[in-house]
TORMARKOL-554495 format. One record per residue: residue number from 1; residue in one letter; x, y, z of N, C-alpha, C in turn. Coordinates in pm, 1 decimal, always signed. Each point is the difference from the previous one (the first is absolute). Layout:
N
@num:NUM&residu:a&n_east:X&n_north:Y&n_up:Z&ca_east:X&ca_north:Y&ca_up:Z&c_east:X&c_north:Y&c_up:Z
...
***
This chain:
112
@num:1&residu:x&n_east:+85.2&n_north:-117.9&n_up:+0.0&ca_east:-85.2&ca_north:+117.9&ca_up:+0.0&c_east:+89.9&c_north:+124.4&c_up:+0.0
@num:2&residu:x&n_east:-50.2&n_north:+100.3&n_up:-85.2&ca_east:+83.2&ca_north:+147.0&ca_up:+31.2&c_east:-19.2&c_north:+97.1&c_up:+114.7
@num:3&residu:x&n_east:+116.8&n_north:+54.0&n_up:+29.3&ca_east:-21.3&ca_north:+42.1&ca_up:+92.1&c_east:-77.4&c_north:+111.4&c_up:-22.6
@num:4&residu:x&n_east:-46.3&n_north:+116.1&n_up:+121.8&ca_east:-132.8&ca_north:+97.2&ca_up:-4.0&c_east:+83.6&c_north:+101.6&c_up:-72.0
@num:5&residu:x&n_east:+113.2&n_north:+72.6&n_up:-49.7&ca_east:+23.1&ca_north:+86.6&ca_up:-62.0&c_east:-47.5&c_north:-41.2&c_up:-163.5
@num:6&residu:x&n_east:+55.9&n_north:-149.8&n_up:-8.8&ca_east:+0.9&ca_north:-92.6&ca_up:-161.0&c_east:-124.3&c_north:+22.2&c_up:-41.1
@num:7&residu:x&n_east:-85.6&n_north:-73.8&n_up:+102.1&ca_east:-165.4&ca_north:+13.6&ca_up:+0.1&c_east:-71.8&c_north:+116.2&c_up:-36.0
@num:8&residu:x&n_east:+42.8&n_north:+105.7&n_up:+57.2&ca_east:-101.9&ca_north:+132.5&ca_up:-49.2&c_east:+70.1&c_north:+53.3&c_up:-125.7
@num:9&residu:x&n_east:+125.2&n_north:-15.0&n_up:-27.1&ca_east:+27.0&ca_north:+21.4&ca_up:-117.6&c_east:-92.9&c_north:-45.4&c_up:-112.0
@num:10&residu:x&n_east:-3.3&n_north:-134.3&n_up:+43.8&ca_east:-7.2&ca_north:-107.5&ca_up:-91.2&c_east:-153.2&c_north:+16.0&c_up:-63.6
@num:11&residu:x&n_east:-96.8&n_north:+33.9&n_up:+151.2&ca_east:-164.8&ca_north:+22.9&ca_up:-16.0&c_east:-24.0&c_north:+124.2&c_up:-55.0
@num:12&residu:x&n_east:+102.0&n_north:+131.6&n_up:-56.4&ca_east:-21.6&ca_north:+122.6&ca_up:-11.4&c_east:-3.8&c_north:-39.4&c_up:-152.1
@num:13&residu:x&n_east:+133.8&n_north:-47.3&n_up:-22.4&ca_east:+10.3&ca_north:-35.1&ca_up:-177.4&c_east:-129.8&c_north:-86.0&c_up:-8.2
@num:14&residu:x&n_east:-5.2&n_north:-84.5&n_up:+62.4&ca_east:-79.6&ca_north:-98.1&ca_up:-73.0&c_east:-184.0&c_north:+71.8&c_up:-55.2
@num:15&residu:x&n_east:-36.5&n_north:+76.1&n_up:+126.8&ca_east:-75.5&ca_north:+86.7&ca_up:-26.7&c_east:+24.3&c_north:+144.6&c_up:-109.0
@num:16&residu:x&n_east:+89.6&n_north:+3.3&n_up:+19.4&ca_east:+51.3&ca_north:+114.1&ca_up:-146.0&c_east:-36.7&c_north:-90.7&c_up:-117.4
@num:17&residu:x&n_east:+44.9&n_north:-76.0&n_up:-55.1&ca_east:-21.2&ca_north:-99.7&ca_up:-103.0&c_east:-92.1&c_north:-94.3&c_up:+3.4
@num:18&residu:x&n_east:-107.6&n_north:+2.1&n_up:+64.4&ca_east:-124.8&ca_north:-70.6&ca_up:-2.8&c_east:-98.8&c_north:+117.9&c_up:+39.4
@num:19&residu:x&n_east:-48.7&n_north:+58.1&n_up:-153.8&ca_east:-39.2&ca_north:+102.5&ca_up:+30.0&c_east:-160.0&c_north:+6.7&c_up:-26.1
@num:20&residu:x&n_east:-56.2&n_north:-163.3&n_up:+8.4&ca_east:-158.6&ca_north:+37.7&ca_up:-30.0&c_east:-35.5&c_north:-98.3&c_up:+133.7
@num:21&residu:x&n_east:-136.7&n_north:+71.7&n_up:+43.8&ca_east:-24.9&ca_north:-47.8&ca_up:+105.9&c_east:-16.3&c_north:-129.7&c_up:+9.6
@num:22&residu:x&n_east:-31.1&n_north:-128.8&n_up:+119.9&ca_east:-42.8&ca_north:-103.2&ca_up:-4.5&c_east:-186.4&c_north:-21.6&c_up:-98.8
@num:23&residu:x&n_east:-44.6&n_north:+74.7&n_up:+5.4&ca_east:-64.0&ca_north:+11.0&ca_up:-103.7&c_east:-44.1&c_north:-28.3&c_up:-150.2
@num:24&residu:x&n_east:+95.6&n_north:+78.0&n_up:-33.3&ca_east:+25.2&ca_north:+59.7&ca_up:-146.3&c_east:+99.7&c_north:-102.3&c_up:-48.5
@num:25&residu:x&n_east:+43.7&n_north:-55.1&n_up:+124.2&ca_east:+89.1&ca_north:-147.7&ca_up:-71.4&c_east:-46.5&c_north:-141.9&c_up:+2.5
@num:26&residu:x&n_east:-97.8&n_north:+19.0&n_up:+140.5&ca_east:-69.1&ca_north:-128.9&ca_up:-22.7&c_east:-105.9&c_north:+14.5&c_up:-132.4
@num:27&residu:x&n_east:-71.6&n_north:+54.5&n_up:-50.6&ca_east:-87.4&ca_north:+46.1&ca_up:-84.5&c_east:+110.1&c_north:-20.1&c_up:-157.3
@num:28&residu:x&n_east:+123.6&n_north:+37.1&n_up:-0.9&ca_east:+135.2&ca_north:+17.6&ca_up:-104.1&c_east:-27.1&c_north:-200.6&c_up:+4.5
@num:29&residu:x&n_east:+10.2&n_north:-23.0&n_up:+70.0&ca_east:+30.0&ca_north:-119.2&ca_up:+17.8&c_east:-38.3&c_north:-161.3&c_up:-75.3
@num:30&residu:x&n_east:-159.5&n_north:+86.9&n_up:+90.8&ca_east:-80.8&ca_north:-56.5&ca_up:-100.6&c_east:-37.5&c_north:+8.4&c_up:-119.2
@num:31&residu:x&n_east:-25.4&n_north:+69.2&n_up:-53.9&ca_east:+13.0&ca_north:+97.3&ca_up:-114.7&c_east:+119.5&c_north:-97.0&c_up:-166.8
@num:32&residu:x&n_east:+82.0&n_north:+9.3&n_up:+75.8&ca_east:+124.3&ca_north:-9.6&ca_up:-48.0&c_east:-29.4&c_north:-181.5&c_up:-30.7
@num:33&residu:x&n_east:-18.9&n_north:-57.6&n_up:+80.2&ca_east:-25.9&ca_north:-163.1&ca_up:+17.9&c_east:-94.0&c_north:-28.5&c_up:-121.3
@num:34&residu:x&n_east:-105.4&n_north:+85.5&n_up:+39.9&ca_east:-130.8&ca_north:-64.1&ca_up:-96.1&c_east:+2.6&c_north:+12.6&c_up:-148.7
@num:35&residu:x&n_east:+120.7&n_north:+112.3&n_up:-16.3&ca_east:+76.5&ca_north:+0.5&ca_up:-133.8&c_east:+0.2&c_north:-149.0&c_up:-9.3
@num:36&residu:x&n_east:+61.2&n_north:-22.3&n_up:+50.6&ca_east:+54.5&ca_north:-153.2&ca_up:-43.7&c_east:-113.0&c_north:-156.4&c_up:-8.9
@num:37&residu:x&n_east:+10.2&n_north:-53.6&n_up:-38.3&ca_east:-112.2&ca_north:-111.5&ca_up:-43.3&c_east:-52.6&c_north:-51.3&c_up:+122.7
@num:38&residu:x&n_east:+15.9&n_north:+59.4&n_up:+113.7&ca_east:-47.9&ca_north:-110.4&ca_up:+125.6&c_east:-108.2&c_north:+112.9&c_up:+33.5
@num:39&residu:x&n_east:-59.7&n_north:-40.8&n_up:+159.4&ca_east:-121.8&ca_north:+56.5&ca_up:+53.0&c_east:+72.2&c_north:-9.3&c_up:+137.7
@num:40&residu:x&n_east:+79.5&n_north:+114.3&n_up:+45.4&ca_east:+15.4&ca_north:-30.5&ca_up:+107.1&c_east:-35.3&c_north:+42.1&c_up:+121.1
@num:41&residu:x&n_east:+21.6&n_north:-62.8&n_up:+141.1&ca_east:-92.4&ca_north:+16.6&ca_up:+112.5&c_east:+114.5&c_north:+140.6&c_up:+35.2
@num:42&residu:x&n_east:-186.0&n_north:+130.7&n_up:+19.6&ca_east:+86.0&ca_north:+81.5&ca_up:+18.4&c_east:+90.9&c_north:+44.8&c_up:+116.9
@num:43&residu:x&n_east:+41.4&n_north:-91.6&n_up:+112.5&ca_east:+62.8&ca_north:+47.8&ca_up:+133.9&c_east:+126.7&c_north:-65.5&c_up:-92.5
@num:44&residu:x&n_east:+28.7&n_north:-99.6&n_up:-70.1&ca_east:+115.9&ca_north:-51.6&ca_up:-86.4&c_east:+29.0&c_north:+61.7&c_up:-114.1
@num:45&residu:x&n_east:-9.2&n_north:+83.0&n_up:-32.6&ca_east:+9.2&ca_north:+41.7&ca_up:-135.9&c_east:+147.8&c_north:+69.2&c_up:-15.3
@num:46&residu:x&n_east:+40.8&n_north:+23.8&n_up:-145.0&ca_east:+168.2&ca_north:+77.5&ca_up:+20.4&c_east:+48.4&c_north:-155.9&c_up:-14.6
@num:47&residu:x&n_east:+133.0&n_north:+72.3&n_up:-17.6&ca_east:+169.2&ca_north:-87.3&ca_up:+48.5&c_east:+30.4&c_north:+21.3&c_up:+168.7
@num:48&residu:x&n_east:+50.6&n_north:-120.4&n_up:+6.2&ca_east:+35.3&ca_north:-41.0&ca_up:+130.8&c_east:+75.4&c_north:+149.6&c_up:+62.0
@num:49&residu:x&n_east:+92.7&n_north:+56.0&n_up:-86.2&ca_east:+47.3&ca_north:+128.7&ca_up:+43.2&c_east:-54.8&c_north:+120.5&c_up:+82.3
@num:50&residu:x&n_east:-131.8&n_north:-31.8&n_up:-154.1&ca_east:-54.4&ca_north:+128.2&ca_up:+72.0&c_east:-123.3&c_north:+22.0&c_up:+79.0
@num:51&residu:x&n_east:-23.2&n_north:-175.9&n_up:+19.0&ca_east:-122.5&ca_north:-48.6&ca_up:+121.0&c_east:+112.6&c_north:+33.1&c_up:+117.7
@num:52&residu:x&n_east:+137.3&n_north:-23.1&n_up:-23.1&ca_east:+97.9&ca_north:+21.8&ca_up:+149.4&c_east:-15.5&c_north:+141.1&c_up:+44.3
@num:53&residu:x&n_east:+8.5&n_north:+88.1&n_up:-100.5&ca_east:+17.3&ca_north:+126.4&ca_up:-20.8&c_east:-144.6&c_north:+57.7&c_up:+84.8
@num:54&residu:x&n_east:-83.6&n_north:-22.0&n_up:-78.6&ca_east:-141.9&ca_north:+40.5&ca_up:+77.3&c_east:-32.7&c_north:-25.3&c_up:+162.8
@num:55&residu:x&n_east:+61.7&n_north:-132.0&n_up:+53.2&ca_east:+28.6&ca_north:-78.8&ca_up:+128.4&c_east:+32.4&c_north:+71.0&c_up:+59.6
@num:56&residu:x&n_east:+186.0&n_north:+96.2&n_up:-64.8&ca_east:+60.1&ca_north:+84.8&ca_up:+117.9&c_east:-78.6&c_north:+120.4&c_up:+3.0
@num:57&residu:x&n_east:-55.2&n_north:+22.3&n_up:-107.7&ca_east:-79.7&ca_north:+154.1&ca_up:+24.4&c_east:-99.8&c_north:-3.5&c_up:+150.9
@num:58&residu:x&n_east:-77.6&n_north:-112.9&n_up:-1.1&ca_east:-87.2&ca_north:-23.6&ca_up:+93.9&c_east:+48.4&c_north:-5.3&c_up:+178.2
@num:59&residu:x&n_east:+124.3&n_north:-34.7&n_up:-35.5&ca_east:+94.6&ca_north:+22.2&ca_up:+136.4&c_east:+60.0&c_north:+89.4&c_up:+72.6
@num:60&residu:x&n_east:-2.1&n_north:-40.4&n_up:+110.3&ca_east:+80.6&ca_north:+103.8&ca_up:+88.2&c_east:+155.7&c_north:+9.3&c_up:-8.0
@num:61&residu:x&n_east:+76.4&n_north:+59.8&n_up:+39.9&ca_east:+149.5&ca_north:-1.3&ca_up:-57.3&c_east:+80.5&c_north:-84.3&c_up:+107.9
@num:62&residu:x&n_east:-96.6&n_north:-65.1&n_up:+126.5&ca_east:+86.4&ca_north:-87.1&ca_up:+125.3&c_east:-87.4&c_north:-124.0&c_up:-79.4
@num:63&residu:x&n_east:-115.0&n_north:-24.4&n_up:-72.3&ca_east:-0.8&ca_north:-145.2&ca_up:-77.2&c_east:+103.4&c_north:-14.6&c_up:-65.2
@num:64&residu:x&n_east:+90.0&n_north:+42.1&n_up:-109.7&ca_east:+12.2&ca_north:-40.3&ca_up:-54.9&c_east:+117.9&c_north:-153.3&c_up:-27.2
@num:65&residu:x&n_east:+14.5&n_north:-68.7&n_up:-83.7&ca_east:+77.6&ca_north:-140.9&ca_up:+34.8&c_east:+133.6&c_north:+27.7&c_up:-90.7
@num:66&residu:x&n_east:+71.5&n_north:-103.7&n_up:+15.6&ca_east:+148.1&ca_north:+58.8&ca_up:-82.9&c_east:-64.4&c_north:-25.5&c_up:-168.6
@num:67&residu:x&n_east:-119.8&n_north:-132.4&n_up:-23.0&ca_east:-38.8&ca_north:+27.6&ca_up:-129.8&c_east:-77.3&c_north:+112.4&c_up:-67.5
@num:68&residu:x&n_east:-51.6&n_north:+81.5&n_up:+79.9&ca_east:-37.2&ca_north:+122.2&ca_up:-26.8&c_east:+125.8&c_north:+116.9&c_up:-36.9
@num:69&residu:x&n_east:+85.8&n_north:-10.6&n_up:+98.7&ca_east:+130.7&ca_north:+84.6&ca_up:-20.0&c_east:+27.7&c_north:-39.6&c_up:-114.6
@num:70&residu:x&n_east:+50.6&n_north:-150.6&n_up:-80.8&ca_east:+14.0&ca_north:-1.7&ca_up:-126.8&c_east:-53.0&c_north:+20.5&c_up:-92.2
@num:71&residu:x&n_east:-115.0&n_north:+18.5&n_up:+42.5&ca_east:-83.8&ca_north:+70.3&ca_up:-166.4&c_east:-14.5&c_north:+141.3&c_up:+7.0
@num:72&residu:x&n_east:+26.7&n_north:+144.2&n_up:+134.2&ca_east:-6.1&ca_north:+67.5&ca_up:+14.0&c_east:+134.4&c_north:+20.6&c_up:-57.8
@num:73&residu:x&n_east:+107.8&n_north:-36.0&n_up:-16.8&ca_east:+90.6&ca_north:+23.2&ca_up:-66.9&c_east:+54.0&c_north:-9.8&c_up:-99.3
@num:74&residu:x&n_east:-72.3&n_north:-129.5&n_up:-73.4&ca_east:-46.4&ca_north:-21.9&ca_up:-118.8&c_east:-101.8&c_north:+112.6&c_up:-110.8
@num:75&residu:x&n_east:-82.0&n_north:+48.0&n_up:+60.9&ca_east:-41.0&ca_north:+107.7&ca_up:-24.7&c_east:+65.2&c_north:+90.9&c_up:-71.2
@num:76&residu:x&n_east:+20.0&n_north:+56.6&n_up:+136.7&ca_east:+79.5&ca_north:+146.0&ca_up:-18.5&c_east:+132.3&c_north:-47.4&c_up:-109.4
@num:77&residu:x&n_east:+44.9&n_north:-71.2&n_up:-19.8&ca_east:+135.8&ca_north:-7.0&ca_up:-38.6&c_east:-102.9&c_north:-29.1&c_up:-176.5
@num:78&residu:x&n_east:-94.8&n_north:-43.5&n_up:-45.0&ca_east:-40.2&ca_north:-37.6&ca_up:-100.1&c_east:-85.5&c_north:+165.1&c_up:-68.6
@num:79&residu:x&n_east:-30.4&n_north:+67.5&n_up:+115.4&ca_east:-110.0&ca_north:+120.7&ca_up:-29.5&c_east:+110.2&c_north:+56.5&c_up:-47.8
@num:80&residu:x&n_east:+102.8&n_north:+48.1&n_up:+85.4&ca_east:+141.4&ca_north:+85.0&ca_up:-7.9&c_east:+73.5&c_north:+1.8&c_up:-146.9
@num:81&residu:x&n_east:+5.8&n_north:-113.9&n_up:-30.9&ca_east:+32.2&ca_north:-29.3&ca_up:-119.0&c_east:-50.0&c_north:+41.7&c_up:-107.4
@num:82&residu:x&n_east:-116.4&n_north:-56.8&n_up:-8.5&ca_east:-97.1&ca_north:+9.9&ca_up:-87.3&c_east:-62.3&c_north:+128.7&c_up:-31.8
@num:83&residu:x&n_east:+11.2&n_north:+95.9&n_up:+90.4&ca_east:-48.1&ca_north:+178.4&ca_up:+11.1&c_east:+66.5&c_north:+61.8&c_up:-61.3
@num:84&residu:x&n_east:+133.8&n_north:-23.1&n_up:-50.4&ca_east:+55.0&ca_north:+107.6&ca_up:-50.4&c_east:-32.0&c_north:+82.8&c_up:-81.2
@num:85&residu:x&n_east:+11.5&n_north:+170.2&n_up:-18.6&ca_east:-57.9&ca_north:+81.3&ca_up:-48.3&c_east:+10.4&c_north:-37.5&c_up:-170.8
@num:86&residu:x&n_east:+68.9&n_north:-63.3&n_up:-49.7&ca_east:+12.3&ca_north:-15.5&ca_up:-131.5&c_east:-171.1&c_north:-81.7&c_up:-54.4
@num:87&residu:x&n_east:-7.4&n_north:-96.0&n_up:+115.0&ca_east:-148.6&ca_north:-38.2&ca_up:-37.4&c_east:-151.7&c_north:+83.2&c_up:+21.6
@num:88&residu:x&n_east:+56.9&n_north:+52.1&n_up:+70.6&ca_east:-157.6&ca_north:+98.9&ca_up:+40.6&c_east:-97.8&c_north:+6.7&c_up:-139.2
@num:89&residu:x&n_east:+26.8&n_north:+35.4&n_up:-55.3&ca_east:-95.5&ca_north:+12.9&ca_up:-61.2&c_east:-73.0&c_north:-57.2&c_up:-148.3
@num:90&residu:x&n_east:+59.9&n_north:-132.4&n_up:-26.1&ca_east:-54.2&ca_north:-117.3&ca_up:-47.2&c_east:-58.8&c_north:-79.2&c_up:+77.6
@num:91&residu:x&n_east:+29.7&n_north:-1.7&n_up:+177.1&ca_east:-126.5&ca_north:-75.0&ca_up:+96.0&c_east:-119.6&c_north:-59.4&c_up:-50.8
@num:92&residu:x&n_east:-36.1&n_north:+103.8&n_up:-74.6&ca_east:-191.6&ca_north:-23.7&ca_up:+31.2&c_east:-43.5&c_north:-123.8&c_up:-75.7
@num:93&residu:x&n_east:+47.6&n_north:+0.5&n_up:-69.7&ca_east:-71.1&ca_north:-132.6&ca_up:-76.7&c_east:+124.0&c_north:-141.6&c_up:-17.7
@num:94&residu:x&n_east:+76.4&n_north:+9.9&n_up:+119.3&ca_east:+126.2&ca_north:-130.3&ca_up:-44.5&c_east:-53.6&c_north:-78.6&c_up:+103.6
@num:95&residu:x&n_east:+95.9&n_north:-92.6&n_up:+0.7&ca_east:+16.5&ca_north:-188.6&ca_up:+28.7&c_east:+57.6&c_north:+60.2&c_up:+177.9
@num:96&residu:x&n_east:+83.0&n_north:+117.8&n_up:+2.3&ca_east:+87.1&ca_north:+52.9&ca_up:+111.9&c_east:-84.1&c_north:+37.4&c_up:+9.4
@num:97&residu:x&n_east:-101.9&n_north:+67.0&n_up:+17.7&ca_east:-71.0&ca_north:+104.4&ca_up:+105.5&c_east:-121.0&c_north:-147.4&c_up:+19.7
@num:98&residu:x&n_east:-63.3&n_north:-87.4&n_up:-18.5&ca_east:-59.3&ca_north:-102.7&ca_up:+7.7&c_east:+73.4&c_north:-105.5&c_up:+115.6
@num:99&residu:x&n_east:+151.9&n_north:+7.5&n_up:-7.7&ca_east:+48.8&ca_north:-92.2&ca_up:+68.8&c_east:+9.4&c_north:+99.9&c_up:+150.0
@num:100&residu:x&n_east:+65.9&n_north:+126.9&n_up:-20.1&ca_east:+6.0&ca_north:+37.1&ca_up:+82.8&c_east:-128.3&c_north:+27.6&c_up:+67.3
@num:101&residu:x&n_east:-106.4&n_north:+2.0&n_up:-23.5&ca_east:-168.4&ca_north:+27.6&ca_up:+64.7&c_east:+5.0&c_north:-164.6&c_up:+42.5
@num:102&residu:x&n_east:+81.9&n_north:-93.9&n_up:-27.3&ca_east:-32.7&ca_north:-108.7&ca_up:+128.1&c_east:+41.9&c_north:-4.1&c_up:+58.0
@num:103&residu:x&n_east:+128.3&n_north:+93.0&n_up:+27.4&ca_east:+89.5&ca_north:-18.5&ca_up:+136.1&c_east:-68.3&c_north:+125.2&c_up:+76.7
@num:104&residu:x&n_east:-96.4&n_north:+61.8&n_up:-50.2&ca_east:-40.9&ca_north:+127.3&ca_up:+98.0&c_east:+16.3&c_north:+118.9&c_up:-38.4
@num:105&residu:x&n_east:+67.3&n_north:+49.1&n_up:-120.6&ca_east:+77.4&ca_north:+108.9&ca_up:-46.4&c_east:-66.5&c_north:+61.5&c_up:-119.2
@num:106&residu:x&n_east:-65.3&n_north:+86.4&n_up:-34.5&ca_east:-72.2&ca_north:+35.7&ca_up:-87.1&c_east:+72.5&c_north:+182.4&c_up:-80.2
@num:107&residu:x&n_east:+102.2&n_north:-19.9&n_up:-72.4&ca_east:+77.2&ca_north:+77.6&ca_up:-55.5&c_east:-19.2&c_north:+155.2&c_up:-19.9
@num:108&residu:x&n_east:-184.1&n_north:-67.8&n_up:-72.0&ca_east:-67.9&ca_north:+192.3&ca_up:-30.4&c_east:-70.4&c_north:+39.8&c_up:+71.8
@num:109&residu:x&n_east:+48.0&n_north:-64.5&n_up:+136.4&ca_east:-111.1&ca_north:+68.9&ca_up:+108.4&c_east:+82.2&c_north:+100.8&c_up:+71.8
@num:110&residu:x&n_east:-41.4&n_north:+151.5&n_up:+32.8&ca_east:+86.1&ca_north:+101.4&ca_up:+42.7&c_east:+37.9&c_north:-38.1&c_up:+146.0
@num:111&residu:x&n_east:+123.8&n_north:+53.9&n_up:+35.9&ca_east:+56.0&ca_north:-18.5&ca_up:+84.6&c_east:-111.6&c_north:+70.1&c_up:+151.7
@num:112&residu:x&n_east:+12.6&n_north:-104.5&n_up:+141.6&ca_east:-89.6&ca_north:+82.9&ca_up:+71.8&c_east:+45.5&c_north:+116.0&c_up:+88.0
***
């Protein structure tokens, strides 16, 4: 487990880069699934990622488990990447702003 300086770091980014509510991602989620040829049950819906992703949103920051820490860092290190200003503004209609709306991250949404 990280220690409490690692930790609030860690929950500040992760919330910087998961920037649509538990909401707007469970709803992304589903959404996104039913694209696909199945019917799925909607508390399951999404990639395992970003059913994890939605999980930590719902949590408190003393829940969380070291497998949560790895996808909170997984995250950020995938949003980070993937943001760079060179893409901004082909977002709206790519495969990247789709992938990134399952990890939580929604590109053309203004900063809060």
């Amino acid at each position: 487990m990280a220690d409490a300086l690692e930790l609030d770091a860690l929950w500040d980014e992760f919330h910087r880069a998961v920037n649509m509510t538990s909401q707007e991602l469970a709803a992304w989620l589903r959404v996104s699934d039913a694209a696909e040829e199945s019917v799925p049950v909607p508390e399951h819906a999404g990639s395992p990622t970003g059913e994890h992703v939605l999980a930590i949103l719902q949590k408190r920051r003393t829940d969380l488990t070291d497998d949560d820490l790895d996808v909170m860092y997984e995250v950020v290190d995938t949003v980070t990447a993937e943001t760079d200003q060179e893409h901004g503004l082909e977002a709206e209609a790519s495969r990247r702003r789709h992938r990134l709306m399952t990890l939580g991250h929604d590109p053309l949404k203004p900063p809060a």
